[in-house]
C-alpha positions in Angstrom: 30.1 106.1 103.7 33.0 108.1 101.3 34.8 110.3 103.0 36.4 113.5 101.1 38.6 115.6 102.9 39.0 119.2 101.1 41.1 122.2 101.4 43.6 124.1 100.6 47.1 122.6 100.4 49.4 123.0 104.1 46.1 123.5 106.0 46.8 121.3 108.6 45.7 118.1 107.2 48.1 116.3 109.0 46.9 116.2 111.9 43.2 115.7 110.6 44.3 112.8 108.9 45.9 111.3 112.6 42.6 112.0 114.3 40.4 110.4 111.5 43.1 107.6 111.8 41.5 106.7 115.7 37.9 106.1 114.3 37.5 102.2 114.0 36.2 101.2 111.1 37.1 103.8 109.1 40.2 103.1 106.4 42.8 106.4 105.8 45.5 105.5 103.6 48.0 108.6 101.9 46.6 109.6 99.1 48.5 108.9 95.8 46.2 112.2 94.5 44.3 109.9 91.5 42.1 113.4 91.2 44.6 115.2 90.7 46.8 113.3 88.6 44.8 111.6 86.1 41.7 113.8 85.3 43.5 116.1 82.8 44.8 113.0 81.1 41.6 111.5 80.8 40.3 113.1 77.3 43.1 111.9 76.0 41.9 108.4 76.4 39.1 108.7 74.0 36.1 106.6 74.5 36.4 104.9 77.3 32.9 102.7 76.3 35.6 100.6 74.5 37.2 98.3 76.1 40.7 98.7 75.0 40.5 102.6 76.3 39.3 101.7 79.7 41.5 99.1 80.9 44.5 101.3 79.8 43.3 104.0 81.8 42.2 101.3 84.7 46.3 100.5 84.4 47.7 103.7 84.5 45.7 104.5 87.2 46.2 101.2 89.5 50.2 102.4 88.6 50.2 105.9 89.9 48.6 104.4 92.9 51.6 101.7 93.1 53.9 104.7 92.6 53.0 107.0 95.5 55.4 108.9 97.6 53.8 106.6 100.3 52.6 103.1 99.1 49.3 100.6 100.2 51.6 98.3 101.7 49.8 94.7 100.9 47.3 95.6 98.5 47.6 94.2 94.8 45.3 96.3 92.4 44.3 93.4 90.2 43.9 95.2 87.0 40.8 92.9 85.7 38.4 93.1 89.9 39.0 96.9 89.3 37.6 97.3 86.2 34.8 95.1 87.2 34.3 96.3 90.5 34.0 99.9 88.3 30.4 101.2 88.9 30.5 103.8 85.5 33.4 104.1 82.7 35.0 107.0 84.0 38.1 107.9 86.1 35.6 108.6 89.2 34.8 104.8 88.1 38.0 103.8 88.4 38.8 105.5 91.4 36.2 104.5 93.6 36.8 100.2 93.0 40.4 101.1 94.3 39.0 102.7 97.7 36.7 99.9 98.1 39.0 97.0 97.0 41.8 99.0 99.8 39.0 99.2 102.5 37.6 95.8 101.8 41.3 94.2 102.2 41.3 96.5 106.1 38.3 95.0 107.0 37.0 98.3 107.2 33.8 99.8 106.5 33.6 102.8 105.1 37.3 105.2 103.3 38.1 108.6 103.5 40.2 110.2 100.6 42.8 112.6 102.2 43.6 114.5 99.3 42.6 118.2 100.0 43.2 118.7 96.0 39.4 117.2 95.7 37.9 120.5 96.1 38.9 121.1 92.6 36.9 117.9 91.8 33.6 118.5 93.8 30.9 119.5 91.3 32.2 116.0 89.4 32.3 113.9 92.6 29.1 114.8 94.0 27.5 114.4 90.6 29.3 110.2 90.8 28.7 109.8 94.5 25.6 111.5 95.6 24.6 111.0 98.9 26.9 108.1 99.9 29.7 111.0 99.9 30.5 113.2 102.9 33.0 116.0 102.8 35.2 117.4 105.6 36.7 120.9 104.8 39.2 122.0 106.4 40.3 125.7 106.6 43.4 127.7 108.3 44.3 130.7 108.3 45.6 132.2 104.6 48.3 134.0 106.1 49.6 131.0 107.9 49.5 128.2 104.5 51.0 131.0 102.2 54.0 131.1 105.2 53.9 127.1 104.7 53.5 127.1 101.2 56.2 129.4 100.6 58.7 126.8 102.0 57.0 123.5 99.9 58.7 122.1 97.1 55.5 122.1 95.3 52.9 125.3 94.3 52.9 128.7 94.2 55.4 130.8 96.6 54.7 134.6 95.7 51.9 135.7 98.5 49.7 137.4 95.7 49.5 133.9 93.8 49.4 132.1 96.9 46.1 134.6 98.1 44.5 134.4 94.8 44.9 130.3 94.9 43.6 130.5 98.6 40.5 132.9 98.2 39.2 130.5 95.5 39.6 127.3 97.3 37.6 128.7 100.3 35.0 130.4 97.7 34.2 127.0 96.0 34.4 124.9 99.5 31.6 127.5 101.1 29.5 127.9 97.5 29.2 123.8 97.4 28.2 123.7 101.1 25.4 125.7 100.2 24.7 123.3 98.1 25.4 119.8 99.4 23.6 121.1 102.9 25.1 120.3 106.5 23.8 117.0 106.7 27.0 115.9 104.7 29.5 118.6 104.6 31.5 119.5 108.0 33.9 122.4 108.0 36.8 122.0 110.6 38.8 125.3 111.8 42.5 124.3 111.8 43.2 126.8 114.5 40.3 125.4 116.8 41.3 121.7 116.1 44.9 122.7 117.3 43.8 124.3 120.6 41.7 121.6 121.5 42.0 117.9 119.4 39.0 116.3 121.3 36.5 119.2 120.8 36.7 118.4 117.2 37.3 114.7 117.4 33.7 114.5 119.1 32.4 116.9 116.4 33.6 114.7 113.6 32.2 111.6 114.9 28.7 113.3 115.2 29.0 114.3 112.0 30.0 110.9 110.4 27.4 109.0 113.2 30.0 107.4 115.1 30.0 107.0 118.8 32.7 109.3 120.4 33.8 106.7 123.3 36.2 106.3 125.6 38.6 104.2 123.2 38.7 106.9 120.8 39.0 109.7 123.1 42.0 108.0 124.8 43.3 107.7 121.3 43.8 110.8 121.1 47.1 110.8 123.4 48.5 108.3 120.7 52.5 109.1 119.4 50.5 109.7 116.1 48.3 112.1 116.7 50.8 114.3 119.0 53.5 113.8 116.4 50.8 115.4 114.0 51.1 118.7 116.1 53.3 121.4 115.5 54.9 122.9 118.8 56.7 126.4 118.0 57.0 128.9 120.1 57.8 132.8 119.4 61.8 134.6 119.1 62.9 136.1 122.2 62.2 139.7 123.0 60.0 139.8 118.9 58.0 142.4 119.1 54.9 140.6 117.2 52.1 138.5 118.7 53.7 135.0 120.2 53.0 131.9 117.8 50.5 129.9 119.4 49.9 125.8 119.9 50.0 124.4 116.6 52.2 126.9 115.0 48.6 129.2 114.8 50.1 132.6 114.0 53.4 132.2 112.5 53.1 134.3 109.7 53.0 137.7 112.7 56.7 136.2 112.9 57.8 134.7 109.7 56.0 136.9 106.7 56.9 141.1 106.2 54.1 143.9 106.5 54.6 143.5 102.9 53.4 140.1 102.1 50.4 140.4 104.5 49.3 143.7 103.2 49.8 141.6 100.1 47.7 138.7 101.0 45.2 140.9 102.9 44.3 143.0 99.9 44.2 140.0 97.5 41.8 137.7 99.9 40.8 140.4 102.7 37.1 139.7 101.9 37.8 135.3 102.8 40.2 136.2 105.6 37.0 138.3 106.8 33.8 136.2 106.0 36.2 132.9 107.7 36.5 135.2 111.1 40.0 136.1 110.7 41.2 139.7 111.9 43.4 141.6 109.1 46.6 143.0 110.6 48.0 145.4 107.9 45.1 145.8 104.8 41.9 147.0 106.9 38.5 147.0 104.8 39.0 149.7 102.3 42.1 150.1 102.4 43.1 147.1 100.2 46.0 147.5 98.1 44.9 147.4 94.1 48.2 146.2 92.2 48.9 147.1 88.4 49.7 145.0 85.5 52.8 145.8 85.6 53.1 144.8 89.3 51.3 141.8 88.8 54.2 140.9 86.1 57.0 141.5 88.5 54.8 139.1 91.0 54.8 136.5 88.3 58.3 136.6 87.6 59.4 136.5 91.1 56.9 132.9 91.6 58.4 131.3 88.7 61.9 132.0 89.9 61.2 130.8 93.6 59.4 127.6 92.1 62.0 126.9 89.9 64.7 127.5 93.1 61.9 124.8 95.3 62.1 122.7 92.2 65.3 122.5 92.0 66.2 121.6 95.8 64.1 118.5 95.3 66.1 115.3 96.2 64.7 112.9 93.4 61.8 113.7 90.6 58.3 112.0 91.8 57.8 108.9 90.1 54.0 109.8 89.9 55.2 112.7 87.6 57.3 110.3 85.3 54.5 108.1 84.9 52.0 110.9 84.3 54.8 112.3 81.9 55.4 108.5 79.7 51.2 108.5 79.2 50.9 112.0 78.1 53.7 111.7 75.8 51.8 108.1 74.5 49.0 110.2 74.0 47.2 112.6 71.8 45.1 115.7 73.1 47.1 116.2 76.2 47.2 120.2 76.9 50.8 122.1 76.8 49.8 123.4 80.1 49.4 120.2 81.7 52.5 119.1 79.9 54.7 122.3 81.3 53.3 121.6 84.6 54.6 117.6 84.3 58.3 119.1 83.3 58.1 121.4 86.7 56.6 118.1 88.8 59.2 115.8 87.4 
């Protein structure tokens, strides 16, 4: 069983990650984001029926894994078993020999890719995986990641790009549900996994066939998995509604009328078919913003990404790897490339 966690980005995945953490038998290492990373590089590598071609994108891949923020301590990627172990040719190839090569060396059965970025993968690792994949989603509250993502280092800042990056996350999660049926596709509610941790831990391991027993339910009082949660409480004598257990709320406190109404009339219609109650953009009242607004909003994100950018202590060495390939390479998209110069 492959396990794909999906989402949008600062939706609590934290804390999902420290409860999948308590199932036995189940490996959940920090993702080093292959996905993400490497798929706009891969055209770039040509045919990858030839030998040559695949094992250099088997190295630069086994590399960005070596270079994550957060390393698989004791695991050596052995360039030659990976390539091998590859069922097709292709980066999904690639990436699926390192899972099992990192659960095989934990003893573990089945893997779960943390990575929320994989929803922007799914029609391509449904089509490689089939049935052997299940997918977790994991949804929160727009209001509250676009108050988290706003203080990142990475991603969009300005509410309306943050919204509009939101709304389609949630609109391709729920459209491949449809499709991939419930038998293998669980959503998780951050906000209901917050208030109550063994709710959903006994909901996950129905989903995934696991008994829910008494060692994994006592688990659950682990330092890890109650470091995972967020305690905040609301300013004295403010006027909005309190911030709840698990920081559930915080953007009543920490975001203006003015970004919610902003948020609210960008992704109103997701913030209504996920159960959430709009505060400041009702149904029909939606704001409808001009081009010229939109330009002013697109200014003001680039400068506060450039400001995030620039507060970041050391460049990512993923970046600086990704960066050395494309510039070895031909057919690699200035878009990608501009993105590599803001990463790095």
């Amino acid at each position: 069983m492959d396990i794909f966690l999906i989402g949008a980005e600062r939706s609590g995945s934290q804390l999902l990650t420290s409860l999948l953490k308590q199932i036995p038998g189940l490996a959940v290492p920090d993702s080093p984001n292959i996905l993400r990373w490497m798929t706009p590089l891969v055209p770039s590598y040509g045919d990858l029926g030839s030998d040559q071609q695949f094992l250099a994108l088997v190295e630069d891949t086994c590399r960005l894994v070596e270079l994550s923020p957060s390393p698989w301590s004791g695991l050596n990627l052995d360039r030659k078993e990976i390539a091998e172990r590859a069922q097709s040719r292709s980066l999904l190839g690639v990436f699926e020999a390192i899972y099992d090569t990192m659960a095989q060396k934990q003893k573990a059965r089945d893997w779960c890719c943390t990575s929320l970025a994989n929803v922007q993968f799914l029609p391509a690792i449904e089509a490689h995986f089939g049935s052997k994949a299940k997918y977790i989603f994991l949804y929160r509250d727009g209001r509250d990641v676009a108050v988290a993502q706003r203080k990142a280092p990475e991603g969009e800042k300005h509410f309306y790009h943050i919204a509009r990056e939101w709304g389609q996350i949630q609109r391709l999660a729920r459209t491949m549900e449809k499709v991939i049926g419930a038998e293998r596709f669980m959503s998780v509610r951050y906000e209901y996994m917050a208030r109550d941790t063994e709710q959903t831990m006994s909901e996950i391991c129905n989903f995934m066939g696991v008994e829910f027993s008494d060692r994994i339910r006592y688990s659950l009082k682990s330092e890890e998995v109650l470091g995972a949660m967020e305690s905040s409480e609301s300013k004295a004598g403010d006027r909005k509604t309190p911030i709840l257990k698990g920081g559930v709320g915080k953007f009543r406190v920490e975001a203006s009328d003015k970004d919610i109404e902003i948020f609210e009339s960008v992704a109103g219609d997701v913030l209504d078919q996920l159960g959430y109650v709009r505060g400041v953009a009702p149904k029909g009242k939606e704001k409808f913003y001009r081009e010229d607004q939109v330009r002013m909003f697109d200014l003001e994100n680039d400068q506060l990404k450039r400001q995030a950018a620039a507060s970041l202590a050391e460049p990512s060495r993923q970046a600086g790897l990704v960066s050395t390939i494309a510039s070895r390479q031909k057919h690699v998209s200035d878009e990608w490339l501009s993105r590599l110069e803001k990463s790095g």
